[in-house]
N, CA, C and O atoms as a GROMACS GRO file, in nm:
protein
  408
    1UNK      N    1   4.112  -1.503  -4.231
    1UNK     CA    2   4.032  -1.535  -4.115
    1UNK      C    3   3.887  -1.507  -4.147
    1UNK      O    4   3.841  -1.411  -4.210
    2UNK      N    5   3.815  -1.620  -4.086
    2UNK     CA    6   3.634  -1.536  -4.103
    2UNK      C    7   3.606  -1.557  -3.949
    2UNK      O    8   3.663  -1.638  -3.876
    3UNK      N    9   3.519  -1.478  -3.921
    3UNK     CA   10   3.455  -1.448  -3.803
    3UNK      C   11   3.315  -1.512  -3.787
    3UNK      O   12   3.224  -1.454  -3.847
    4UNK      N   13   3.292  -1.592  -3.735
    4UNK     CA   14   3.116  -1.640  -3.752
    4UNK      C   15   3.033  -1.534  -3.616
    4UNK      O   16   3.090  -1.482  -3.521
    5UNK      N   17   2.935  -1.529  -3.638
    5UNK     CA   18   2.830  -1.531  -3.511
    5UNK      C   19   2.833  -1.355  -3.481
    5UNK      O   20   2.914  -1.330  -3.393
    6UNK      N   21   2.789  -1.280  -3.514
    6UNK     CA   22   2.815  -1.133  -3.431
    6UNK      C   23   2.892  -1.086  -3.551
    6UNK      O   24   3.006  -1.133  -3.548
    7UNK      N   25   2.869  -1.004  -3.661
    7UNK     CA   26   3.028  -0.960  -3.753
    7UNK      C   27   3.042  -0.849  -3.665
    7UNK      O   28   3.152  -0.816  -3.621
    8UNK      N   29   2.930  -0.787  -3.634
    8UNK     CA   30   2.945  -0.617  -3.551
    8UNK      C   31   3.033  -0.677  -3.477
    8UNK      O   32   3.144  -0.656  -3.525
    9UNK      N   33   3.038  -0.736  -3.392
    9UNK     CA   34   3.152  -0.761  -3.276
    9UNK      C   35   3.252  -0.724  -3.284
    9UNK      O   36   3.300  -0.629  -3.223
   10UNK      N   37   3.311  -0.806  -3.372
   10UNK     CA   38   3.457  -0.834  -3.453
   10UNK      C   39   3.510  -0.652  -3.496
   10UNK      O   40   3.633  -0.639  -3.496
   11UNK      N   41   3.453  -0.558  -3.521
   11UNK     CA   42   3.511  -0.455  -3.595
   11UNK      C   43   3.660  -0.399  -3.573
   11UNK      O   44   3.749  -0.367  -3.652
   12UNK      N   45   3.648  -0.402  -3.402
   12UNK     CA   46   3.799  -0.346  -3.381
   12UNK      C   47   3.902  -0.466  -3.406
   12UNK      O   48   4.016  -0.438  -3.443
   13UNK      N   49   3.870  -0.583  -3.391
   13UNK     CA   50   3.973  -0.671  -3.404
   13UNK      C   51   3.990  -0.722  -3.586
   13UNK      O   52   4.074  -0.793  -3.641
   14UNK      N   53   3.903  -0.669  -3.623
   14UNK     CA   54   3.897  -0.692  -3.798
   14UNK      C   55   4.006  -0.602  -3.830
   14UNK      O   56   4.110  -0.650  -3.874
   15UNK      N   57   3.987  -0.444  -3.808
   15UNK     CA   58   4.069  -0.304  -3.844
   15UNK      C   59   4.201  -0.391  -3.846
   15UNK      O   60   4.268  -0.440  -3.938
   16UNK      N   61   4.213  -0.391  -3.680
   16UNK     CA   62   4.389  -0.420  -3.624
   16UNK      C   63   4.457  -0.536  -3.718
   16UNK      O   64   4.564  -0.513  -3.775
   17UNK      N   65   4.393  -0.655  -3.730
   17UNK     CA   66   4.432  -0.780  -3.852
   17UNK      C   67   4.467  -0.728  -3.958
   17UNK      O   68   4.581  -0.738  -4.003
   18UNK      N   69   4.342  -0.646  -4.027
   18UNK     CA   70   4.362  -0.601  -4.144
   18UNK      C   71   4.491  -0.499  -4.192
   18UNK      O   72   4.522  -0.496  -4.312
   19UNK      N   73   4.567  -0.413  -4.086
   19UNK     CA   74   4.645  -0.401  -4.027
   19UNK      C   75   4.758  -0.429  -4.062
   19UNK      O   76   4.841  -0.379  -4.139
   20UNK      N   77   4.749  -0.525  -3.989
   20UNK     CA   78   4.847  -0.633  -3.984
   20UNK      C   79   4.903  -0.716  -4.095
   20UNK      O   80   5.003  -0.788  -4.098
   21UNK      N   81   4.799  -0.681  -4.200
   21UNK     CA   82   4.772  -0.729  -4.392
   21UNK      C   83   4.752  -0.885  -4.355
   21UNK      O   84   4.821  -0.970  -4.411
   22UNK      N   85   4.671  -0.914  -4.275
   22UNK     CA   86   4.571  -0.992  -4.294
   22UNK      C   87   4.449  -0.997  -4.388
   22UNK      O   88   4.413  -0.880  -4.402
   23UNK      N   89   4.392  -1.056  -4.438
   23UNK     CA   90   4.284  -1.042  -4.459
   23UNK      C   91   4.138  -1.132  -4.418
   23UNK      O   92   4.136  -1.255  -4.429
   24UNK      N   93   4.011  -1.047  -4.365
   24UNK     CA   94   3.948  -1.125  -4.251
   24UNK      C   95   3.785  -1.087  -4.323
   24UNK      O   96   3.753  -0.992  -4.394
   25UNK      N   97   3.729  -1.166  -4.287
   25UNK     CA   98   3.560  -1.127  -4.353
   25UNK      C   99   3.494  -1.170  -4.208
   25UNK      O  100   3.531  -1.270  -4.145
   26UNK      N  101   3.413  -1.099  -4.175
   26UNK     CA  102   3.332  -1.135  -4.080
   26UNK      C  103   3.190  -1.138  -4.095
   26UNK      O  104   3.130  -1.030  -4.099
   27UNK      N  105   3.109  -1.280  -4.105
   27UNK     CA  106   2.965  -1.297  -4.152
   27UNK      C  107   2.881  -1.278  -4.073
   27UNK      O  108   2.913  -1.289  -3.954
   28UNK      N  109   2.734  -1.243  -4.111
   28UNK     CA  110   2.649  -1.233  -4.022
   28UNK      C  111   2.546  -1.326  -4.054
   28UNK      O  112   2.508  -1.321  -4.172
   29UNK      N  113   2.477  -1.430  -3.961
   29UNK     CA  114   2.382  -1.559  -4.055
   29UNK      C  115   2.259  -1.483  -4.053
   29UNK      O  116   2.236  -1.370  -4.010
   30UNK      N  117   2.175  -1.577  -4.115
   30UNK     CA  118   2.071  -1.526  -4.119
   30UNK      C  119   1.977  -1.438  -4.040
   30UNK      O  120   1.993  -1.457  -3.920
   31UNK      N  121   1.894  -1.359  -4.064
   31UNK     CA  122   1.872  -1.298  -4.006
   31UNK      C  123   1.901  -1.227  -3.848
   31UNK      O  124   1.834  -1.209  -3.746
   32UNK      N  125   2.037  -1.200  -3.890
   32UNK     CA  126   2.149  -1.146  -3.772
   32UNK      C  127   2.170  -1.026  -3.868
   32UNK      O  128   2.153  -1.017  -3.989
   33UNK      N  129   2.216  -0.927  -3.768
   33UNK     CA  130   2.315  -0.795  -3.784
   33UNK      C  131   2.270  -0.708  -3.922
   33UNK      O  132   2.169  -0.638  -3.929
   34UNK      N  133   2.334  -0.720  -3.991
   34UNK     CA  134   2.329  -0.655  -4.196
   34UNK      C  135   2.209  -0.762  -4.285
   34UNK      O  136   2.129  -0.725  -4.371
   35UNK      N  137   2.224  -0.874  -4.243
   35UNK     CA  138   2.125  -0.991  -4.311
   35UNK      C  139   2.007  -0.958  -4.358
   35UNK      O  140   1.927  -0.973  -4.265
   36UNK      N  141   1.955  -0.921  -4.448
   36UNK     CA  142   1.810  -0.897  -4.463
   36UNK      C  143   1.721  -0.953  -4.459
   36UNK      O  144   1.614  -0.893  -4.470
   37UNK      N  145   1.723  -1.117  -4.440
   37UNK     CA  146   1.598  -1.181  -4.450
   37UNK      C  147   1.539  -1.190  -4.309
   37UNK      O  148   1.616  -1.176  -4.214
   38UNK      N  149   1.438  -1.207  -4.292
   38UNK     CA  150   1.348  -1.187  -4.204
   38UNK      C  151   1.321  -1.349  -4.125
   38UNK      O  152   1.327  -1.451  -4.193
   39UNK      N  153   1.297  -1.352  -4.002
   39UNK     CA  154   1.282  -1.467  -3.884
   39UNK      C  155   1.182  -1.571  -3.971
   39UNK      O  156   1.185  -1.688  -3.933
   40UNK      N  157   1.099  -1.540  -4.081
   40UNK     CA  158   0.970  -1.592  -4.097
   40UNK      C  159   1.045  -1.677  -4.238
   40UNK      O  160   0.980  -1.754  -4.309
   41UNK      N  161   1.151  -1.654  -4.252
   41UNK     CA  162   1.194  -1.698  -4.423
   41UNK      C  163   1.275  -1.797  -4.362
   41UNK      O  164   1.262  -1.909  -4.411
   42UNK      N  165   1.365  -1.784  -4.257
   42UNK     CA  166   1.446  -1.858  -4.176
   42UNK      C  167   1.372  -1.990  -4.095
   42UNK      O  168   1.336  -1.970  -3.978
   43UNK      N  169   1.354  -2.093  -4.142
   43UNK     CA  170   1.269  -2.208  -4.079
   43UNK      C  171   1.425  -2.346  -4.046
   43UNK      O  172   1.446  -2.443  -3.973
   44UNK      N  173   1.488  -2.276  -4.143
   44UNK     CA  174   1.564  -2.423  -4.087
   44UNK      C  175   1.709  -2.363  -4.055
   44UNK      O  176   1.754  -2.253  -4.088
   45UNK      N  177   1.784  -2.490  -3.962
   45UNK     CA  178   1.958  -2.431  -3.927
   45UNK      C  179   2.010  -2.374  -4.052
   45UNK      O  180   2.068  -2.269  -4.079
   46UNK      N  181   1.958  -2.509  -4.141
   46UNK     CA  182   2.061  -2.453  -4.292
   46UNK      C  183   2.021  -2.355  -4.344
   46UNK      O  184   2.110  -2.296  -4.406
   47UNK      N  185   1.908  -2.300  -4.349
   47UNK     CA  186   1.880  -2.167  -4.372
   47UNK      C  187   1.951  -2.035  -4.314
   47UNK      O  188   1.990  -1.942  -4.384
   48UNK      N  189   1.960  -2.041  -4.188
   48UNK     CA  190   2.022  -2.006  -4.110
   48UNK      C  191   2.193  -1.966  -4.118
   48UNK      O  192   2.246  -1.858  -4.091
   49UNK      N  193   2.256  -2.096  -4.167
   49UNK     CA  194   2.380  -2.102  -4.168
   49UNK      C  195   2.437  -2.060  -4.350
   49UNK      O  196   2.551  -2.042  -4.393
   50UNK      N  197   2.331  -2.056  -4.407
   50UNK     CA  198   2.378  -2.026  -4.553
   50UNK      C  199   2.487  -1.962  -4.589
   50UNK      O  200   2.568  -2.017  -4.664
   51UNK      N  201   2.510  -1.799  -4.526
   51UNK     CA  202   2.606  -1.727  -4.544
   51UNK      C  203   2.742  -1.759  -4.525
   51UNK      O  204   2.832  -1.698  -4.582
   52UNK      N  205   2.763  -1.873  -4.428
   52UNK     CA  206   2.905  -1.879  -4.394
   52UNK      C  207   2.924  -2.040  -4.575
   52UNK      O  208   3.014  -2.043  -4.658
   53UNK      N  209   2.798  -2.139  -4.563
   53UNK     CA  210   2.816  -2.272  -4.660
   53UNK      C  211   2.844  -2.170  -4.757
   53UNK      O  212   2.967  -2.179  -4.768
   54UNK      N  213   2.804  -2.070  -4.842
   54UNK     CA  214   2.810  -1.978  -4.936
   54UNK      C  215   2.957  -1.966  -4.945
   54UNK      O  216   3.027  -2.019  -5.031
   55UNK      N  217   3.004  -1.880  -4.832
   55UNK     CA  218   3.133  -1.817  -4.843
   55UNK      C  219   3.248  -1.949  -4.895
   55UNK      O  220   3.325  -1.957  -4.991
   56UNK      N  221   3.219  -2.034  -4.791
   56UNK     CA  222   3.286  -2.152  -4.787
   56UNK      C  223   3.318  -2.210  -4.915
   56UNK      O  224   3.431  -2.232  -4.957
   57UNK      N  225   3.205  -2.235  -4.975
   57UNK     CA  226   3.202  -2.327  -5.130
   57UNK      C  227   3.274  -2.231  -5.234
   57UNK      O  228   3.356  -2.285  -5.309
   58UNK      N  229   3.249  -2.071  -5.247
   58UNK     CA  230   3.325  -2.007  -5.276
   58UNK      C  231   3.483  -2.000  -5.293
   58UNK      O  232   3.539  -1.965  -5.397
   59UNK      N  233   3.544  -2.038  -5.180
   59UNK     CA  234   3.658  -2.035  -5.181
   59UNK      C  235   3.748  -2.107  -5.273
   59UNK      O  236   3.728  -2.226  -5.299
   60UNK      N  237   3.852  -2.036  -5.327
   60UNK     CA  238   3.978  -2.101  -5.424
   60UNK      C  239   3.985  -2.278  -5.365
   60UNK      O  240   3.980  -2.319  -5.249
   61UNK      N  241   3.999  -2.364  -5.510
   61UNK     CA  242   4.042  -2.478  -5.430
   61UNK      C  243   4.160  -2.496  -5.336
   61UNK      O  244   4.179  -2.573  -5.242
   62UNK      N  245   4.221  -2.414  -5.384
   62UNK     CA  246   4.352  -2.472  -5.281
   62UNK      C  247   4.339  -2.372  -5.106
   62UNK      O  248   4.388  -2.416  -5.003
   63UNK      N  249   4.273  -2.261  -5.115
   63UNK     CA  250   4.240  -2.170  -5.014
   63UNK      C  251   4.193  -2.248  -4.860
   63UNK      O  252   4.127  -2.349  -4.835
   64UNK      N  253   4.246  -2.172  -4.798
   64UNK     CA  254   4.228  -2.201  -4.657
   64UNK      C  255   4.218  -2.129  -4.575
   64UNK      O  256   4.288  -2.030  -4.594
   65UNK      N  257   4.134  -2.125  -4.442
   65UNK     CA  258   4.053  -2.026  -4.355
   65UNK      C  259   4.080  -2.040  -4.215
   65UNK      O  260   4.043  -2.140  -4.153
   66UNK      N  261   4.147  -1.940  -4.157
   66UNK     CA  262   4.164  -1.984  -4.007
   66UNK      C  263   3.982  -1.945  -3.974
   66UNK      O  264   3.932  -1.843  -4.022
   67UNK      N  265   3.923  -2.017  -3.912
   67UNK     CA  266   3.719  -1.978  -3.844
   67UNK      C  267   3.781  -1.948  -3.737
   67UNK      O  268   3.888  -1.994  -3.698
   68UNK      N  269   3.699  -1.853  -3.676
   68UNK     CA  270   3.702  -1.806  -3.552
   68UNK      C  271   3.568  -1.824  -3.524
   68UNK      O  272   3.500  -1.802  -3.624
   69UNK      N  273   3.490  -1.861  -3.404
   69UNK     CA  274   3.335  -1.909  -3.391
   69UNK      C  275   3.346  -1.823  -3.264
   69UNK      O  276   3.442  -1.848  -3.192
   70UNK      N  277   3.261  -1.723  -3.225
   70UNK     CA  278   3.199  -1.709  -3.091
   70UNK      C  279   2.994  -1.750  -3.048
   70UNK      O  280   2.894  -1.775  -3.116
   71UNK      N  281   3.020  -1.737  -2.920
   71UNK     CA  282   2.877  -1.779  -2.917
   71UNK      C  283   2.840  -1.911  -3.013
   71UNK      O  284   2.902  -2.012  -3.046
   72UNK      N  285   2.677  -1.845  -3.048
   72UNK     CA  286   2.644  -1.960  -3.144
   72UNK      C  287   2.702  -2.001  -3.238
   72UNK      O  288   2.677  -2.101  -3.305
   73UNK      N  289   2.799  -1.912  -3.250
   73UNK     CA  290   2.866  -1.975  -3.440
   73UNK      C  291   2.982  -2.100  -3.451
   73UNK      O  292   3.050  -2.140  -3.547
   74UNK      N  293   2.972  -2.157  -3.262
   74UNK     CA  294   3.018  -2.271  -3.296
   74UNK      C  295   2.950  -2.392  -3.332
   74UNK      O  296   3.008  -2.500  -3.343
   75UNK      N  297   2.822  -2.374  -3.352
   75UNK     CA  298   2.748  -2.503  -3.436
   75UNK      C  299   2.777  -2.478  -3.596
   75UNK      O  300   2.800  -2.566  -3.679
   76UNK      N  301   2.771  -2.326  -3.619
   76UNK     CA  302   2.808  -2.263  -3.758
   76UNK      C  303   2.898  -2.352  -3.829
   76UNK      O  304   2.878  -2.418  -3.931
   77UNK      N  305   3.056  -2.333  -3.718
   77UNK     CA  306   3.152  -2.371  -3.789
   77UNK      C  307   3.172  -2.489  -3.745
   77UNK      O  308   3.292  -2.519  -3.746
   78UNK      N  309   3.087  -2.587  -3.697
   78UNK     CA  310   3.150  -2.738  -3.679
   78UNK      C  311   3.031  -2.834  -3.795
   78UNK      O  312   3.004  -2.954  -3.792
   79UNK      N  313   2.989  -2.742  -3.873
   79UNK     CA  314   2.871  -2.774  -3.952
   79UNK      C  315   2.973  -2.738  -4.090
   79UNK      O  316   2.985  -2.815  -4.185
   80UNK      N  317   3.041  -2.605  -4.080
   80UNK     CA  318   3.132  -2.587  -4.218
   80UNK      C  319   3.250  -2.679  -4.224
   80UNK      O  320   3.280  -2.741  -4.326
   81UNK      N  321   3.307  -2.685  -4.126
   81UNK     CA  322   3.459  -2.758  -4.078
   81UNK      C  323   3.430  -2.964  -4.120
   81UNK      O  324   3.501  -3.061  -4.149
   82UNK      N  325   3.269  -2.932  -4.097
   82UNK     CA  326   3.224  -3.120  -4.106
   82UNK      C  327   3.244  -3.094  -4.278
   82UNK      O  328   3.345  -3.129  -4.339
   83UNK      N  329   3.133  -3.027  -4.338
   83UNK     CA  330   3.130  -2.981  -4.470
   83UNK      C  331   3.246  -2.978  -4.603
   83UNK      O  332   3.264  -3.048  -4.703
   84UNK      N  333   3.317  -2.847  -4.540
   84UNK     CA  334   3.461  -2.820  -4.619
   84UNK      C  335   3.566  -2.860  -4.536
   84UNK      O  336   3.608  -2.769  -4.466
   85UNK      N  337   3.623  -2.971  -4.522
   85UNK     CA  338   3.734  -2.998  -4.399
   85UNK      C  339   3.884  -2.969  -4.480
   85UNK      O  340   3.989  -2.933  -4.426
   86UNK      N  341   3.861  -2.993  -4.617
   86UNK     CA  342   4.004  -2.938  -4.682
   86UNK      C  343   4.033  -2.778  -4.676
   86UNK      O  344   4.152  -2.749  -4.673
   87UNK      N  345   3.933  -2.662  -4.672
   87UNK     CA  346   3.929  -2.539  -4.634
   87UNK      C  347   3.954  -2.478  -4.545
   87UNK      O  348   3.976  -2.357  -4.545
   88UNK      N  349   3.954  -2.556  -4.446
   88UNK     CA  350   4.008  -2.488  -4.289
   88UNK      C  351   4.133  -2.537  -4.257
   88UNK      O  352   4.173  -2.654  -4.248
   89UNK      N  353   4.198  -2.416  -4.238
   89UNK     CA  354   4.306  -2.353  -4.180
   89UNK      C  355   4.393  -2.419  -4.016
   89UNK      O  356   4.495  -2.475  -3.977
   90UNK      N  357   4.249  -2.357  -3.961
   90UNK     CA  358   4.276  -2.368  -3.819
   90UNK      C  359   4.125  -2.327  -3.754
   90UNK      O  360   4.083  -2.233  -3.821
   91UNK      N  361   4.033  -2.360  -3.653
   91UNK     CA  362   3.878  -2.302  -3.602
   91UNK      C  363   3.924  -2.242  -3.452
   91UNK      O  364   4.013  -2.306  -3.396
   92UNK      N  365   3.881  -2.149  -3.397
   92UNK     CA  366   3.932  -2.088  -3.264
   92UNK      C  367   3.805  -2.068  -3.232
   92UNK      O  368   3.741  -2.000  -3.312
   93UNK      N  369   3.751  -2.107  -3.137
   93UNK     CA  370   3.628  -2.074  -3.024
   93UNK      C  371   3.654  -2.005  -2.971
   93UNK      O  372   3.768  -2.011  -2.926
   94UNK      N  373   3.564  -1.884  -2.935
   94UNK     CA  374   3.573  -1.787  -2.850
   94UNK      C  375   3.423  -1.802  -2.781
   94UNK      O  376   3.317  -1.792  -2.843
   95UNK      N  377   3.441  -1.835  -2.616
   95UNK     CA  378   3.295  -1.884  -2.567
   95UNK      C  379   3.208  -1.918  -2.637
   95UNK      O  380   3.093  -1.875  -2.629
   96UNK      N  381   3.265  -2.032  -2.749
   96UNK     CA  382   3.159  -2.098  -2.822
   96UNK      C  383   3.062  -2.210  -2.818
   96UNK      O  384   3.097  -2.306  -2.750
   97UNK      N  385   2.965  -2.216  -2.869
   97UNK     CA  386   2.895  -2.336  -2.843
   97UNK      C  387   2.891  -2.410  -2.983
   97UNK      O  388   2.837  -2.379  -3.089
   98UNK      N  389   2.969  -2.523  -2.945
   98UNK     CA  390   2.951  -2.648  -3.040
   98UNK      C  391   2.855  -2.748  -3.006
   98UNK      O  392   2.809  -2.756  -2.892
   99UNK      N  393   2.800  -2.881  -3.164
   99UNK     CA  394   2.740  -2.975  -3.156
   99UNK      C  395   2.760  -3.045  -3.043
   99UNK      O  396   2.660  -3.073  -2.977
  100UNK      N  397   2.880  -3.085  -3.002
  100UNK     CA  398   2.905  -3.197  -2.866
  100UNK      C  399   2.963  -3.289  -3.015
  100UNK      O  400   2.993  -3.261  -3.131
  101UNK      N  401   2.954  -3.436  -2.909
  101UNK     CA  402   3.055  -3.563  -2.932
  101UNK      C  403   3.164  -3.622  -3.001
  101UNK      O  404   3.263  -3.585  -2.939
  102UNK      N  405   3.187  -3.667  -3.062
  102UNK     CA  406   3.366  -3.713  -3.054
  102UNK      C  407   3.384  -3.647  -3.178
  102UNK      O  408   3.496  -3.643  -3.230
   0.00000   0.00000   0.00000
C-alpha cells in the first residue's frame, strides 16, 4: 500500500497494516511534512508530485500498489494511476480530491 497526501497522518494505520505483514510506505510531496525542499524550488505540480512518479517508476516490473489518496493526493494519484496504470493494484480515496472527467 502507499499512502499519498499527509504521511504523518497515516502512522497509526501504517503500524496496524504493518502488523498485519503488510507492507505500506507513506509519501510526503513536495514540500509537505519530512520533504526538504522549500515552496520557492516547487514551481510546478510535477515538481510537486515527484516523490510519489519516483516511487512509482521504481517499482519491480511485475509489482503492484494498492494508492490510497486523501485530500489533495487525489490529483497525486490520478496523475500516477494515468502514468503507471500497469502498477496499480487498486486506488482508495479517502475525502479525496481528483482531476474530474471521464
Amino acid at each position: 500500500m502507499v499512502s499519498v497526501a499527509g504521511a504523518w497522518i497515516w502512522y497509526k494505520i501504517k503500524a496496524r497494516l504493518e502488523e498485519a505483514g503488510h507492507r505500506v510506505t507513506t509519501l510526503d510531496m513536495a514540500v509537505s511534512g519530512v520533504n526538504t525542499k522549500t515552496i520557492e524550488e516547487v514551481r510546478t505540480f510535477d515538481l510537486y508530485n515527484e516523490p510519489l512518479m519516483e516511487f512509482m517508476a521504481k517499482l519491480l516490473e511485475n509489482e503492484k500498489v494498492v494508492l490510497v489518496r486523501h485530500s489533495l493526493g487525489g490529483l497525486n494519484l490520478a496523475f500516477a494511476m494515468e502514468k503507471f496504470p500497469e502498477k496499480r493494484r487498486q486506488a482508495i480515496g479517502v475525502v479525496a480530491a481528483d482531476k474530474g472527467g471521464n
